[in-house]
PDB file of N, CA, C and O in Angstrom:
ATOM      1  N   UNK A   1     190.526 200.238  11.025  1.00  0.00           N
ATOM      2  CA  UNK A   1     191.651 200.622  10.212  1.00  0.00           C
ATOM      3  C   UNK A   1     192.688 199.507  10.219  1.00  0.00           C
ATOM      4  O   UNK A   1     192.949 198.915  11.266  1.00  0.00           O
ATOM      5  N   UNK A   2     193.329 199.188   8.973  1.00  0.00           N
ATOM      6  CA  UNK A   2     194.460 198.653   8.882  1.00  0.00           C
ATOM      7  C   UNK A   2     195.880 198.927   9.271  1.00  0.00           C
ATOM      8  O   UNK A   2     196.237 200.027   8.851  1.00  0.00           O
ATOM      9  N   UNK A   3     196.683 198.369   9.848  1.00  0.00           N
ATOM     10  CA  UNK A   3     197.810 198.636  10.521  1.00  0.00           C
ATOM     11  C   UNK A   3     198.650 197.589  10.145  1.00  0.00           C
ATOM     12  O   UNK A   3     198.287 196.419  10.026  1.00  0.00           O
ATOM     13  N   UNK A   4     199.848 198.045   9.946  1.00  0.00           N
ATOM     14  CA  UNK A   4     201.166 196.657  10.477  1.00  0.00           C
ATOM     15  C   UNK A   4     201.315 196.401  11.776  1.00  0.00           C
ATOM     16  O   UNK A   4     201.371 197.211  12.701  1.00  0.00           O
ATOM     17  N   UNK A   5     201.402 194.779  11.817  1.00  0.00           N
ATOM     18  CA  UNK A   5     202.270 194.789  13.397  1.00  0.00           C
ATOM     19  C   UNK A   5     203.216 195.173  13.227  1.00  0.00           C
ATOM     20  O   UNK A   5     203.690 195.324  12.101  1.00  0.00           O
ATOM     21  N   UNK A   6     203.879 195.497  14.453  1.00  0.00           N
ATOM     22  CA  UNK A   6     204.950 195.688  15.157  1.00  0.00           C
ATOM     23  C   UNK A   6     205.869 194.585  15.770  1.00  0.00           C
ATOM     24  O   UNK A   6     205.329 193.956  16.680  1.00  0.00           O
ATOM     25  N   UNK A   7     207.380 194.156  15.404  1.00  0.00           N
ATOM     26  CA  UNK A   7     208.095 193.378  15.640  1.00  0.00           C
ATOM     27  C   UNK A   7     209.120 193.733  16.577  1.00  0.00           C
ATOM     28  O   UNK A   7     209.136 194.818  17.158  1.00  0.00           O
ATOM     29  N   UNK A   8     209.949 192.860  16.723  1.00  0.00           N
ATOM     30  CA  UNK A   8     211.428 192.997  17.474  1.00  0.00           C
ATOM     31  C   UNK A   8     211.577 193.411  16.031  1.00  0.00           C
ATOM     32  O   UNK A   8     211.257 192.879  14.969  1.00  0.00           O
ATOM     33  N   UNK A   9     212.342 194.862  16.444  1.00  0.00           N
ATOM     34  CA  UNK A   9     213.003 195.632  15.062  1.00  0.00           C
ATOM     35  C   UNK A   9     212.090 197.106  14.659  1.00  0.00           C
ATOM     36  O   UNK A   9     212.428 198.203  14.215  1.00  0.00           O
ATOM     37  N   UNK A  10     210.925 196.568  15.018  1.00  0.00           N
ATOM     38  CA  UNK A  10     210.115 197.890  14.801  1.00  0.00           C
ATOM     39  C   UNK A  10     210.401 199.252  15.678  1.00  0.00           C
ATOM     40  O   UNK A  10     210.744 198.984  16.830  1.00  0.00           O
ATOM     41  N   UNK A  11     210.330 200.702  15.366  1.00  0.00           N
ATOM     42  CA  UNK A  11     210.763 201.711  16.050  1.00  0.00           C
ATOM     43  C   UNK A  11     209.963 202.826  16.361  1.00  0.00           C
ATOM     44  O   UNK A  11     209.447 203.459  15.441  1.00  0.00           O
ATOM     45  N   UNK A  12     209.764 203.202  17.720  1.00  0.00           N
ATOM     46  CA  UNK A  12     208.825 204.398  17.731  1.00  0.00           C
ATOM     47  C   UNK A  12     209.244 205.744  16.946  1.00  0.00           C
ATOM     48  O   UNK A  12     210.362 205.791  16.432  1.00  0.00           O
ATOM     49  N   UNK A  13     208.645 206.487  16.879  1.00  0.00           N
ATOM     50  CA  UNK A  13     208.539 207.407  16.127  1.00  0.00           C
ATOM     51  C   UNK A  13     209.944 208.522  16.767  1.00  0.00           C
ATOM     52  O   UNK A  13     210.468 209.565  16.376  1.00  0.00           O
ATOM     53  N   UNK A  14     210.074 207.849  17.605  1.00  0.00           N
ATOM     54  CA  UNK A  14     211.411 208.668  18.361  1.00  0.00           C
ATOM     55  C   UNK A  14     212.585 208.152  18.320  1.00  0.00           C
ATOM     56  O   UNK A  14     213.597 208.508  18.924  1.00  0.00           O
ATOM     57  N   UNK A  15     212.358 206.885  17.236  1.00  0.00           N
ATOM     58  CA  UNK A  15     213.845 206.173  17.126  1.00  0.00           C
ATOM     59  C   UNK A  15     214.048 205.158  18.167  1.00  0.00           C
ATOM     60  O   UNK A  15     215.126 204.567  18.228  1.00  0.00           O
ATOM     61  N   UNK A  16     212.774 204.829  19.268  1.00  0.00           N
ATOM     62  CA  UNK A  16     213.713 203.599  20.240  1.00  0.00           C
ATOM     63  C   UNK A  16     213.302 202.391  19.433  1.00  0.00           C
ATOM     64  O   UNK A  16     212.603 202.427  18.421  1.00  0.00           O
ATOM     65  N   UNK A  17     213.770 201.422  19.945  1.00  0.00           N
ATOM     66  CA  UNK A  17     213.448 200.192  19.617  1.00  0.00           C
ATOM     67  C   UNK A  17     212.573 199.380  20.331  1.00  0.00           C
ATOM     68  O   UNK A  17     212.478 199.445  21.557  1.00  0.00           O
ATOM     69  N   UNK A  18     211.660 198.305  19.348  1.00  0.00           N
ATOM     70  CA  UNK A  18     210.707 197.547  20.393  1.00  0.00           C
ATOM     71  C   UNK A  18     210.852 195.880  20.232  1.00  0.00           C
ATOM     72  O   UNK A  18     210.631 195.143  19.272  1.00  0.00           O
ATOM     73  N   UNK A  19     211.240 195.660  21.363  1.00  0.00           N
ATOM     74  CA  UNK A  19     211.499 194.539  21.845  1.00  0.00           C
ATOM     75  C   UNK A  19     209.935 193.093  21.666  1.00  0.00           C
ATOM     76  O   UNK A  19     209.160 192.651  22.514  1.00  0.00           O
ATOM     77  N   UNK A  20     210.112 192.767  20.018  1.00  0.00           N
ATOM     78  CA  UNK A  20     208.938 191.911  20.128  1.00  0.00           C
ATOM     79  C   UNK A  20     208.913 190.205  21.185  1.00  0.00           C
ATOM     80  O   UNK A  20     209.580 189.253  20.781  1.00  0.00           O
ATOM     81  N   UNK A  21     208.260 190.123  22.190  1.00  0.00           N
ATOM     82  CA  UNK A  21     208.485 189.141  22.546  1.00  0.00           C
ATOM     83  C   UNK A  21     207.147 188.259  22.787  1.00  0.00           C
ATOM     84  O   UNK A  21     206.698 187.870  23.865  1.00  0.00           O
ATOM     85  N   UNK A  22     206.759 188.103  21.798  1.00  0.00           N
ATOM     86  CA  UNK A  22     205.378 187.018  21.310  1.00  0.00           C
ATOM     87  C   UNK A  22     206.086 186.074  20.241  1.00  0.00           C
ATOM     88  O   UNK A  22     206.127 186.177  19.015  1.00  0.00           O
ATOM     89  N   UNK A  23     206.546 185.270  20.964  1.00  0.00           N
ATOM     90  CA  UNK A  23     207.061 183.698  19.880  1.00  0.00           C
ATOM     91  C   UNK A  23     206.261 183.644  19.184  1.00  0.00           C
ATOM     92  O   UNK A  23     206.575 184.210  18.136  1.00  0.00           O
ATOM     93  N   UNK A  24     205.032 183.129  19.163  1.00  0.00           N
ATOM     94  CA  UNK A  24     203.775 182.759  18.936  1.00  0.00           C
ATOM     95  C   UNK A  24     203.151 183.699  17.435  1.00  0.00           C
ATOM     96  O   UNK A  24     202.265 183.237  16.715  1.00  0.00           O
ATOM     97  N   UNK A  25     203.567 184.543  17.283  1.00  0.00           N
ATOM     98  CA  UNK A  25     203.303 185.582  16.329  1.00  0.00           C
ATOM     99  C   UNK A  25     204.658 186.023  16.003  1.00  0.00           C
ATOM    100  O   UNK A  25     205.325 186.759  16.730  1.00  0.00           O
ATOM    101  N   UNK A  26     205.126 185.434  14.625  1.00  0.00           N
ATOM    102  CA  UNK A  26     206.615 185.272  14.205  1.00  0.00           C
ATOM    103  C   UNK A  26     205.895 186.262  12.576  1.00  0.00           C
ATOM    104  O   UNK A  26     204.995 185.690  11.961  1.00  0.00           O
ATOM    105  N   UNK A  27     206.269 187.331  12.179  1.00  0.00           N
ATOM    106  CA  UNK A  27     206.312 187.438  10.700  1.00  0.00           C
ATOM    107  C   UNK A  27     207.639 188.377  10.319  1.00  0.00           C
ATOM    108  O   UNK A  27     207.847 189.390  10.987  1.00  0.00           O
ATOM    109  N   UNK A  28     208.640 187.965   9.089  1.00  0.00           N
ATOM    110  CA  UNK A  28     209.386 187.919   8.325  1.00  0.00           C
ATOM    111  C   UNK A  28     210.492 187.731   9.246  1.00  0.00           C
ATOM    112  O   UNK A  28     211.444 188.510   9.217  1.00  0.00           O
ATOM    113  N   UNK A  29     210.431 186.488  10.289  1.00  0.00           N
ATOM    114  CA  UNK A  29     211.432 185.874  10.965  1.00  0.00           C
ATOM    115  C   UNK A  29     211.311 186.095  12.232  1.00  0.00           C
ATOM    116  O   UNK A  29     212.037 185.513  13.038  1.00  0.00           O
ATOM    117  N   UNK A  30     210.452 186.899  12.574  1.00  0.00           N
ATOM    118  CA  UNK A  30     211.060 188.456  13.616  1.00  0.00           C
ATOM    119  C   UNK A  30     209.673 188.226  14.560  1.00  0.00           C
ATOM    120  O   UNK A  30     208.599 188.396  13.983  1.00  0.00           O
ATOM    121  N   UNK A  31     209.653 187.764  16.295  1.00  0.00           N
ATOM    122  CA  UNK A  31     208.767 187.940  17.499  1.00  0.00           C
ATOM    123  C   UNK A  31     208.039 188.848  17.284  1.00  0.00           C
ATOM    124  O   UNK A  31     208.418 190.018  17.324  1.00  0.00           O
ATOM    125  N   UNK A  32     206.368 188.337  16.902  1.00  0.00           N
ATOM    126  CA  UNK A  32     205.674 190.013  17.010  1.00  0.00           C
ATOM    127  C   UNK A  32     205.486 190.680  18.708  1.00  0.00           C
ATOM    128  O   UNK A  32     205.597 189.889  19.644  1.00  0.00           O
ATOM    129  N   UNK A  33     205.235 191.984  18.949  1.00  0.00           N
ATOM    130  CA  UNK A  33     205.284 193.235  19.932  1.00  0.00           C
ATOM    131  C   UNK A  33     203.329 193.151  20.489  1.00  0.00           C
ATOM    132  O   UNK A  33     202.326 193.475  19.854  1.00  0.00           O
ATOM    133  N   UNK A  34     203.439 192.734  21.518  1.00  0.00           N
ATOM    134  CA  UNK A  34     201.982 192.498  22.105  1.00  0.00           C
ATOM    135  C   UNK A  34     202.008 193.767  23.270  1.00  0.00           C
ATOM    136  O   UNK A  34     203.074 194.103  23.784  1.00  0.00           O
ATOM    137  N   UNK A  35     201.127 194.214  23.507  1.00  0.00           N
ATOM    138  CA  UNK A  35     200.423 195.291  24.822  1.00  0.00           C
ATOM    139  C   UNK A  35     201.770 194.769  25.688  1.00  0.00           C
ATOM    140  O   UNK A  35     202.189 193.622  25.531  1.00  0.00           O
ATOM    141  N   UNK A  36     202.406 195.709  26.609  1.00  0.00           N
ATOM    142  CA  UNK A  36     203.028 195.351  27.386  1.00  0.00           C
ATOM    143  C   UNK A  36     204.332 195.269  27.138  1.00  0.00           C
ATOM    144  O   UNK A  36     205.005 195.445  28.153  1.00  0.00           O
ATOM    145  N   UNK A  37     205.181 194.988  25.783  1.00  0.00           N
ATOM    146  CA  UNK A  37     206.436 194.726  25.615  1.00  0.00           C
ATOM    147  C   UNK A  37     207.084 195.558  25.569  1.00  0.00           C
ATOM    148  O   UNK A  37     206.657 196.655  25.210  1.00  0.00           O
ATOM    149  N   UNK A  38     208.507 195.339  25.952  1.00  0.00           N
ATOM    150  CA  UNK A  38     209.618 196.327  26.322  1.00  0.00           C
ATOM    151  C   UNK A  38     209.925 197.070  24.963  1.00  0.00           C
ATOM    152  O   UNK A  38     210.039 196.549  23.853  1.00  0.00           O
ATOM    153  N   UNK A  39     210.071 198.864  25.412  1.00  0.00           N
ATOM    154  CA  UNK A  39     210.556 199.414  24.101  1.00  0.00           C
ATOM    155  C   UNK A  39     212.127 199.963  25.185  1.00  0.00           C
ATOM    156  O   UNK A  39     211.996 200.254  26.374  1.00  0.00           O
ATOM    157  N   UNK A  40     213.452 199.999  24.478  1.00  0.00           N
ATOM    158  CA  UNK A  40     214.308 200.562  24.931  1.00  0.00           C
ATOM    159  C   UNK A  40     215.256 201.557  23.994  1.00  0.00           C
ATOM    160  O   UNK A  40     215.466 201.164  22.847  1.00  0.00           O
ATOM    161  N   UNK A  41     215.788 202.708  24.374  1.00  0.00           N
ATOM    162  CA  UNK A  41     215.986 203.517  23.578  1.00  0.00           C
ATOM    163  C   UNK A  41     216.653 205.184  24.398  1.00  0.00           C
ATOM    164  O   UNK A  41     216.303 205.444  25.549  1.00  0.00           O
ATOM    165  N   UNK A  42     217.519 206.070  23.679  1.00  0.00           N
ATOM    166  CA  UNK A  42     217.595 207.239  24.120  1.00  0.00           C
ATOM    167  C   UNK A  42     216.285 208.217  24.454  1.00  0.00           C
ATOM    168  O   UNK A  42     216.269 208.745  25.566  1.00  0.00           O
ATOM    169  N   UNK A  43     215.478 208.408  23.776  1.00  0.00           N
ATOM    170  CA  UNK A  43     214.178 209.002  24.171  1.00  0.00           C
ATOM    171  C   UNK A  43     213.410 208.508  24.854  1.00  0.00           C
ATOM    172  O   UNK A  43     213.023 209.119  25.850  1.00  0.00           O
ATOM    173  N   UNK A  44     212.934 207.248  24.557  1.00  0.00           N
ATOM    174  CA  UNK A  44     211.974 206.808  25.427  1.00  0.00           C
ATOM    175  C   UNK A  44     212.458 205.170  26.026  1.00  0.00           C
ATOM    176  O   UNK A  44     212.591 204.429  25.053  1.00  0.00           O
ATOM    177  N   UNK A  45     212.690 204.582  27.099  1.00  0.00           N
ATOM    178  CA  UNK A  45     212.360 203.274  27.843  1.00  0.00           C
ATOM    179  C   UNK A  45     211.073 203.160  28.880  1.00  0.00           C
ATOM    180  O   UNK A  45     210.789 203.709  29.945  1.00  0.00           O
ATOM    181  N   UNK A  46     210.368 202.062  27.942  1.00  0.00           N
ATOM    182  CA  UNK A  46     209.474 201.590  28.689  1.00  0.00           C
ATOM    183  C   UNK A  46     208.619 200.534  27.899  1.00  0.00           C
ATOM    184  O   UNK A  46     209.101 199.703  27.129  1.00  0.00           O
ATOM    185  N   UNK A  47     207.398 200.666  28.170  1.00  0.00           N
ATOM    186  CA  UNK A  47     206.776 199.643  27.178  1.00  0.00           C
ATOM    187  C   UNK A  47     205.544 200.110  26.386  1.00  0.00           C
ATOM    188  O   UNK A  47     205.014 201.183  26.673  1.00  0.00           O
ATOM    189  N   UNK A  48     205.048 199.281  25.335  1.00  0.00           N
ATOM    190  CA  UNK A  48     203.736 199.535  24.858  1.00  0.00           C
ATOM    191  C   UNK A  48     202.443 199.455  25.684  1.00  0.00           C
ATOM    192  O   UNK A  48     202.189 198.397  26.259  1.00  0.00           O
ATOM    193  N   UNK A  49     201.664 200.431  25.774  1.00  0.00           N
ATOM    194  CA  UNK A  49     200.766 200.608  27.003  1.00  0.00           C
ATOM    195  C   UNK A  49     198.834 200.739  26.433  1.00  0.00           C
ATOM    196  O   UNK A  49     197.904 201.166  27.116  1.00  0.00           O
ATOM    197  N   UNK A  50     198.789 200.248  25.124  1.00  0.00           N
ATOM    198  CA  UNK A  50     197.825 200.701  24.364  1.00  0.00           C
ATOM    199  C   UNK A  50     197.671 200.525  22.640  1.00  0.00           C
ATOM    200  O   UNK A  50     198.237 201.284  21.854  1.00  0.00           O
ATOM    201  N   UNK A  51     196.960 199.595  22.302  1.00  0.00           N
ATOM    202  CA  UNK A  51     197.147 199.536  20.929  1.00  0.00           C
ATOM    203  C   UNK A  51     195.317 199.702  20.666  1.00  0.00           C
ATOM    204  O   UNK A  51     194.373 199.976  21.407  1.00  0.00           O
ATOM    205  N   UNK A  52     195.479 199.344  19.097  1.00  0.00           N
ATOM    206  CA  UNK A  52     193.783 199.459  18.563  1.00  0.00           C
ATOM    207  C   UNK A  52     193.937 198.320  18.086  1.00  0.00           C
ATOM    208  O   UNK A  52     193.038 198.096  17.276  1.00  0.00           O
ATOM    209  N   UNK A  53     194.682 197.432  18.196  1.00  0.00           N
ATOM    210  CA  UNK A  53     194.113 195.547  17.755  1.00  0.00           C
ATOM    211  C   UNK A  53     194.077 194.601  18.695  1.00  0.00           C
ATOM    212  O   UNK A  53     194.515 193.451  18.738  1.00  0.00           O
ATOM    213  N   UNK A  54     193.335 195.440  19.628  1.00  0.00           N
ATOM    214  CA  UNK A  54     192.419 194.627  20.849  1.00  0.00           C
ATOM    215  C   UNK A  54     191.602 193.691  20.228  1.00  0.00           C
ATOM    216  O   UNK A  54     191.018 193.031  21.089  1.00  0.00           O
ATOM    217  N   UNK A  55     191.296 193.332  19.027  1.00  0.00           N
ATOM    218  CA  UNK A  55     190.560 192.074  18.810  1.00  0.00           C
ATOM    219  C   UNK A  55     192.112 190.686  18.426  1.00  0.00           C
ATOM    220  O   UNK A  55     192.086 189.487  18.704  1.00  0.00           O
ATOM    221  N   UNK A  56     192.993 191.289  17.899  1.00  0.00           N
ATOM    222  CA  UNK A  56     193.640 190.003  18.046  1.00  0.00           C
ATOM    223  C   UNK A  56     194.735 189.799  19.333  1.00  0.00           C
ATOM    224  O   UNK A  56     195.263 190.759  19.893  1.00  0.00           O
ATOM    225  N   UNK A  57     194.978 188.414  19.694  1.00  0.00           N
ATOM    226  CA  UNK A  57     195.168 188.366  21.107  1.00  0.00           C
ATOM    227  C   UNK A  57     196.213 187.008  20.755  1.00  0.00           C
ATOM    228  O   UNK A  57     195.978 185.984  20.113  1.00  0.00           O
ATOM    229  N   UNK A  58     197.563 187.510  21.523  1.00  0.00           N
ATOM    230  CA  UNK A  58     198.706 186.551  21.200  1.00  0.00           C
ATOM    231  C   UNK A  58     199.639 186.086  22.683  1.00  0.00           C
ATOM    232  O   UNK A  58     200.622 186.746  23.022  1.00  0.00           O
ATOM    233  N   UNK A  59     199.316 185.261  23.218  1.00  0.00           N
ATOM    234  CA  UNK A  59     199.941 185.074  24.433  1.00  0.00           C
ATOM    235  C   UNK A  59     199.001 185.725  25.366  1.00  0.00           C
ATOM    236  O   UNK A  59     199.523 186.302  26.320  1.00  0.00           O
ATOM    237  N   UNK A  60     197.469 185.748  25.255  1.00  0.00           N
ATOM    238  CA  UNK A  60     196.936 186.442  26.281  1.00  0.00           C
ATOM    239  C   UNK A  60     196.829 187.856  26.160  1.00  0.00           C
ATOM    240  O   UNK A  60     195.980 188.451  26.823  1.00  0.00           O
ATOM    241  N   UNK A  61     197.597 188.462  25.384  1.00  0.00           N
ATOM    242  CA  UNK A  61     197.708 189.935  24.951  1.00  0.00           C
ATOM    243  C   UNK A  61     197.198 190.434  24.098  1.00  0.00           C
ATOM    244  O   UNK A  61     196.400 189.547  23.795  1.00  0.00           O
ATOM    245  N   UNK A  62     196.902 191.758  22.963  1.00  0.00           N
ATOM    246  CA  UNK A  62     196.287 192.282  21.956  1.00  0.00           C
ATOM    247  C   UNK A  62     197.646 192.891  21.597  1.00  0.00           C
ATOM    248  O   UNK A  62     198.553 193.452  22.212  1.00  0.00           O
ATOM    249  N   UNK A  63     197.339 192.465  20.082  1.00  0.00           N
ATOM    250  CA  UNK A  63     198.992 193.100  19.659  1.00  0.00           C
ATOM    251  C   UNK A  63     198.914 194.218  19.308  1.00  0.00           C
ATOM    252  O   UNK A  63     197.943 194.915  19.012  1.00  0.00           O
ATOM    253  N   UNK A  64     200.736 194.545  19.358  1.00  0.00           N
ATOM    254  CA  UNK A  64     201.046 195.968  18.981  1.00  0.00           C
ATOM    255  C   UNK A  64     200.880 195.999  17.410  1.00  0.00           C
ATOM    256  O   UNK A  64     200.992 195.026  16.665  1.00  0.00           O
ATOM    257  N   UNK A  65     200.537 197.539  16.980  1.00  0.00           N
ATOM    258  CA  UNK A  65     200.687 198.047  15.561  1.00  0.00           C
ATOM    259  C   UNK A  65     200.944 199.300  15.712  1.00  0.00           C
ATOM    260  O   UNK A  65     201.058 200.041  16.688  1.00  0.00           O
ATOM    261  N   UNK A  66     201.034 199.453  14.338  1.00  0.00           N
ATOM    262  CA  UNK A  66     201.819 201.088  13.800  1.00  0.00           C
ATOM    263  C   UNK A  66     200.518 201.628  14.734  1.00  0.00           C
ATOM    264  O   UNK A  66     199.432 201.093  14.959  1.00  0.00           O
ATOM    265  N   UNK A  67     201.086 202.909  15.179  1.00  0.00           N
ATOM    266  CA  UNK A  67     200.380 203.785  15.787  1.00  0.00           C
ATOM    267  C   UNK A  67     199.963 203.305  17.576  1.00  0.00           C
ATOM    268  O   UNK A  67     199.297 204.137  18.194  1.00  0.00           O
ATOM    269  N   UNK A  68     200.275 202.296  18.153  1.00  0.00           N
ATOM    270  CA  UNK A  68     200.508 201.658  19.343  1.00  0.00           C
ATOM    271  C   UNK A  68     201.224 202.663  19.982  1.00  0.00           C
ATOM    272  O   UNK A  68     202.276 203.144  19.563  1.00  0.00           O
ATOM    273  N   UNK A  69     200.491 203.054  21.264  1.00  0.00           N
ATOM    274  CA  UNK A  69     201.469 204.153  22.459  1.00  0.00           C
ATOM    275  C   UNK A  69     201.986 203.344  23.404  1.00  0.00           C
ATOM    276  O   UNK A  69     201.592 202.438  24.138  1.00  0.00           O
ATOM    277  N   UNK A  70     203.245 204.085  23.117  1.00  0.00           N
ATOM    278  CA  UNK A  70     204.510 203.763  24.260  1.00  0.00           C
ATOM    279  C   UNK A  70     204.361 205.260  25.240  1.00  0.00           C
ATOM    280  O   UNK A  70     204.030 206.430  25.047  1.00  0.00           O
ATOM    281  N   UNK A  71     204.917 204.236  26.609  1.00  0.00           N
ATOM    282  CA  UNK A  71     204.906 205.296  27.814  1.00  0.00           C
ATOM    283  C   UNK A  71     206.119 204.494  28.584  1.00  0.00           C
ATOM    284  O   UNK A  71     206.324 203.315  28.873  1.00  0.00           O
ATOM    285  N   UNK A  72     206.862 205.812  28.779  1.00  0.00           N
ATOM    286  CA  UNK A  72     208.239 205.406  29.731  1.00  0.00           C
ATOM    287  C   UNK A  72     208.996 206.524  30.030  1.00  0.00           C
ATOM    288  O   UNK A  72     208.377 207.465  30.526  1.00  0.00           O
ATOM    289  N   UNK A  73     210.322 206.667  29.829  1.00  0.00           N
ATOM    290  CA  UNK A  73     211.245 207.996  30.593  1.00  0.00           C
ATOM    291  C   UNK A  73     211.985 207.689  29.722  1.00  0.00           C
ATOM    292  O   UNK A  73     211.987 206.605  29.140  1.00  0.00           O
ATOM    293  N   UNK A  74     212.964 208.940  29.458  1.00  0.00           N
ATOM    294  CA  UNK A  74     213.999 209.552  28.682  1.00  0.00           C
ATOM    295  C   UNK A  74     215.294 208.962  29.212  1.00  0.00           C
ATOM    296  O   UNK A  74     215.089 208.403  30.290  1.00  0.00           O
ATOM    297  N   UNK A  75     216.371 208.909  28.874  1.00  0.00           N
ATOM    298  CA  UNK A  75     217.656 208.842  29.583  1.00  0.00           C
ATOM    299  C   UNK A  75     217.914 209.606  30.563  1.00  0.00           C
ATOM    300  O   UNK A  75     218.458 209.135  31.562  1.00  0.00           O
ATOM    301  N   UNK A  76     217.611 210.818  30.491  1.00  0.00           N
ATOM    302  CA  UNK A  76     217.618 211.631  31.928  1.00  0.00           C
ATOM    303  C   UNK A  76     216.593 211.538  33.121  1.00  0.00           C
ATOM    304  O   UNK A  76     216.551 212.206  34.153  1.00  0.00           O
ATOM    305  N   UNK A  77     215.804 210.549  32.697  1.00  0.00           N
ATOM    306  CA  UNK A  77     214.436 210.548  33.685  1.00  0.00           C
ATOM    307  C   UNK A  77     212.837 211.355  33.298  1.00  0.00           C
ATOM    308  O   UNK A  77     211.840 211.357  34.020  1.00  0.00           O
ATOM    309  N   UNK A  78     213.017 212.090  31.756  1.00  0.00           N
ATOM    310  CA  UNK A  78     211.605 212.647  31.988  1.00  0.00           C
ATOM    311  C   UNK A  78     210.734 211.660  31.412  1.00  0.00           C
ATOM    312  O   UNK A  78     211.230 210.959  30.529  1.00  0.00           O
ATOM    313  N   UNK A  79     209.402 211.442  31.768  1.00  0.00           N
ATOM    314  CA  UNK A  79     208.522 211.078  31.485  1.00  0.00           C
ATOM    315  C   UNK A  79     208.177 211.235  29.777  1.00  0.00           C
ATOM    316  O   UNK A  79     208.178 212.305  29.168  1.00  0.00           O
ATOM    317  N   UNK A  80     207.929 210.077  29.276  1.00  0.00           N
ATOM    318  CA  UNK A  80     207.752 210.246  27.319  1.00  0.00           C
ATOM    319  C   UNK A  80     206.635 209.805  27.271  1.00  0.00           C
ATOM    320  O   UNK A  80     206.173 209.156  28.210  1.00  0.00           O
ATOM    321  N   UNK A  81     205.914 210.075  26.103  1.00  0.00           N
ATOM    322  CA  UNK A  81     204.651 209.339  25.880  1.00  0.00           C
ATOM    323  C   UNK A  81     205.209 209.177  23.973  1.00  0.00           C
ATOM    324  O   UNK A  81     205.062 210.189  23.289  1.00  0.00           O
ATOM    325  N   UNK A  82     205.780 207.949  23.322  1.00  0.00           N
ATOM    326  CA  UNK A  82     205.482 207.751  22.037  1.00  0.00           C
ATOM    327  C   UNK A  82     204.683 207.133  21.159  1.00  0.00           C
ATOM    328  O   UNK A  82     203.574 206.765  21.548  1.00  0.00           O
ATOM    329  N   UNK A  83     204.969 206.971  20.214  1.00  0.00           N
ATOM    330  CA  UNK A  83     204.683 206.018  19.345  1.00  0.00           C
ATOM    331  C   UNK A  83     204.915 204.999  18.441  1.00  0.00           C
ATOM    332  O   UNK A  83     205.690 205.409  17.576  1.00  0.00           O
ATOM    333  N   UNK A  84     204.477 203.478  18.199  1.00  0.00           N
ATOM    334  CA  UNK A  84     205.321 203.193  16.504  1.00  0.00           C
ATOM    335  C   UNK A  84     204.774 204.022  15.699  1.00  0.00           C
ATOM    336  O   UNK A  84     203.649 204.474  15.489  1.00  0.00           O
ATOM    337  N   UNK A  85     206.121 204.155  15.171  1.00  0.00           N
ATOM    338  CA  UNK A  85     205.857 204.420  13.804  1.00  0.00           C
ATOM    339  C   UNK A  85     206.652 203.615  12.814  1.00  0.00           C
ATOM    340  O   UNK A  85     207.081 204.446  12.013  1.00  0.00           O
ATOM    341  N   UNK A  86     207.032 202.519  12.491  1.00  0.00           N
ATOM    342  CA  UNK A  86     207.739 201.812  11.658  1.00  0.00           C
ATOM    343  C   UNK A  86     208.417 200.729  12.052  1.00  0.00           C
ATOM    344  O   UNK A  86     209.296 200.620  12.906  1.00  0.00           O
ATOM    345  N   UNK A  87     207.790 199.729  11.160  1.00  0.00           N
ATOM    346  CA  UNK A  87     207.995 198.449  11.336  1.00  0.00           C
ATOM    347  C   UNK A  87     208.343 197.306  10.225  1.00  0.00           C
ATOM    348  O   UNK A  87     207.690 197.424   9.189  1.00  0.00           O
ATOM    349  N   UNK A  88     208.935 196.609  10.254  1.00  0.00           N
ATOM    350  CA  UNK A  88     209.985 195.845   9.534  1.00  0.00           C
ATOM    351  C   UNK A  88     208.821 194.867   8.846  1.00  0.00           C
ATOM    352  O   UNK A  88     209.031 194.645   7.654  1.00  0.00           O
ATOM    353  N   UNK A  89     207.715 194.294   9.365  1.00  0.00           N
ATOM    354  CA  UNK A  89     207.060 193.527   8.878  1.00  0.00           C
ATOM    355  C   UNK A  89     205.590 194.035   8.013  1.00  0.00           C
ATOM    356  O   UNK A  89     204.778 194.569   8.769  1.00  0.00           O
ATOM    357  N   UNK A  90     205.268 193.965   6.940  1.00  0.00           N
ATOM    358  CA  UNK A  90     204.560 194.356   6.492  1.00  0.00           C
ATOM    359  C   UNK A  90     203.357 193.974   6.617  1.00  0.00           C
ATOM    360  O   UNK A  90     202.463 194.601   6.050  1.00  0.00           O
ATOM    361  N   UNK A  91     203.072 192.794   7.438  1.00  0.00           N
ATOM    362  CA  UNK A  91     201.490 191.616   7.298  1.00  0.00           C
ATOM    363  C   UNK A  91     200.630 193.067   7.795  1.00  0.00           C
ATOM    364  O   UNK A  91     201.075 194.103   8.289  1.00  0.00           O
ATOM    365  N   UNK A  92     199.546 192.763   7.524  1.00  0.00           N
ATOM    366  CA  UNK A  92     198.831 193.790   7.758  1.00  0.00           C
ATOM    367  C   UNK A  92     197.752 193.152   8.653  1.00  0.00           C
ATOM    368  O   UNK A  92     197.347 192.062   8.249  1.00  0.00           O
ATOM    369  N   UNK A  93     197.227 193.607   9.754  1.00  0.00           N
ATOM    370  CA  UNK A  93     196.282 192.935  10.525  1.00  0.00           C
ATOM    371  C   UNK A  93     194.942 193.920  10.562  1.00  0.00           C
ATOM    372  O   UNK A  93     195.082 195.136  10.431  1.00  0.00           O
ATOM    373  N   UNK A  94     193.734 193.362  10.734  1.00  0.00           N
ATOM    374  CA  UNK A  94     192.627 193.555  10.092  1.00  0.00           C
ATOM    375  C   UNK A  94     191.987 193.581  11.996  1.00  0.00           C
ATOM    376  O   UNK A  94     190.794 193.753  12.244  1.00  0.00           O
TER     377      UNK A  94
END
């Protein structure tokens, strides 16, 4: 399936934000979001823990896309499990 990456700017489905920090994978200006990168936010802080574009690999990593699970804690401490859902860059990765 086709997906967008996910950038610095892109947002889980719960409204946090994800912190793209792959120089290396730059589209419409903006660090693309690889396995591992920080999401921070009222619902959920933590990071991306799981994507399905394990074939492309940026800094050693498989990047994030729409539908990529985030796992972290709430502002009060509970445990979240999200998702992207929306992202600023449209390239579509295959």
């Amino acid at each position: 399936m086709s997906t967008s990456i996910a950038t610095l700017g892109s947002l889980t489905i719960t409204g946090d934000s994800v912190i793209g920090t792959c120089v290396t994978k730059i589209r419409k200006g903006l660090p693309g979001a690889t396995l591992s990168s920080p999401v921070v936010g009222a619902a959920c802080s933590g990071a991306v823990v799981a994507t399905t574009a394990v074939n492309k690999i940026r800094l050693g990593l498989p990047v994030a896309n729409l539908g990529a699970v985030v796992s972290g804690v709430s502002a009060v401490g509970i445990p979240v499990t999200t998702a992207i859902g929306f992202s600023i860059a449209l390239t579509i990765i295959r």
